[in-house]
C-alpha positions as a printed NumPy array, in Angstrom:
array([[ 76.878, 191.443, 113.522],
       [ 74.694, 194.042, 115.299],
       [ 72.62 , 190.796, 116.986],
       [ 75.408, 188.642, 117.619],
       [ 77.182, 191.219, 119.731],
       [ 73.986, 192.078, 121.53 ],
       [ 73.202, 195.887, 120.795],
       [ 69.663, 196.31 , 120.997],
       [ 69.741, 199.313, 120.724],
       [ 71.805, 199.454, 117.618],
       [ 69.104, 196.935, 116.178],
       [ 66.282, 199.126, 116.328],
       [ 67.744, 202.303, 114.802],
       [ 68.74 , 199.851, 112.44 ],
       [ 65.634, 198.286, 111.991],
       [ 64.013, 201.369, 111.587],
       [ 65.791, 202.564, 108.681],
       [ 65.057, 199.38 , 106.545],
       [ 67.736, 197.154, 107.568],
       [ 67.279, 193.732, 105.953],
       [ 67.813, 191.275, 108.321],
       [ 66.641, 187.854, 106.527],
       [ 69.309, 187.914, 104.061],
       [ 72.856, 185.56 , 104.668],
       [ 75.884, 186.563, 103.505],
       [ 77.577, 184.07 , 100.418],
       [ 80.584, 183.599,  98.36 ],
       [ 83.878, 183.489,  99.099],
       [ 84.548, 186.325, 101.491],
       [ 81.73 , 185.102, 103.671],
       [ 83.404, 181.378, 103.164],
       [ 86.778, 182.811, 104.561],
       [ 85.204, 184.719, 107.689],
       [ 82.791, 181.873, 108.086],
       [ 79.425, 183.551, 108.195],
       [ 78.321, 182.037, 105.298],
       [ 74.126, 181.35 , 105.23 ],
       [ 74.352, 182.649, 108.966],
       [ 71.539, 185.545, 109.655],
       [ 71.251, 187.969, 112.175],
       [ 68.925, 185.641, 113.958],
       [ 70.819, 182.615, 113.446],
       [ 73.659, 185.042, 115.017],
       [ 71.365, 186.434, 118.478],
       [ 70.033, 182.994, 118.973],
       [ 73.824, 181.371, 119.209],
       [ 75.237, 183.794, 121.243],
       [ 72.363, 183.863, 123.971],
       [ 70.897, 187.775, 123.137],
       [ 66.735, 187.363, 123.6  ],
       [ 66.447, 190.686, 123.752],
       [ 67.881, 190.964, 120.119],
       [ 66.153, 187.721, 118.662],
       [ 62.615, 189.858, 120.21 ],
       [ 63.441, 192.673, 118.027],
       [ 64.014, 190.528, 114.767],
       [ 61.122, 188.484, 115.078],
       [ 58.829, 191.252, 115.669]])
């Protein structure tokens, strides 16, 4: 959610703690919120935050 809202800053403490970023949230929870199979870079690359999709690709 970090990347979708555009936080780099967030990210990278994140990131530097071990976040895992190349998982995608399943089941039915995810179903009902409809983030289901969508990543964090799925997320920064939809909502237009380059600055966050640099960060998770690095």
């Amino acid at each position: 959610m970090v990347a979708e809202v555009g936080w780099p800053d967030i990210l990278d403490i994140l990131l530097q703690r071990g976040a895992v970023v190349d998982s995608a949230p399943s089941g039915k929870r995810a179903e009902d919120n409809k983030i289901a199979g969508s990543t964090p870079l799925i997320g920064a690359t939809k909502y237009n935050h380059p600055e966050c999709v640099k960060r998770l690709l690095a």
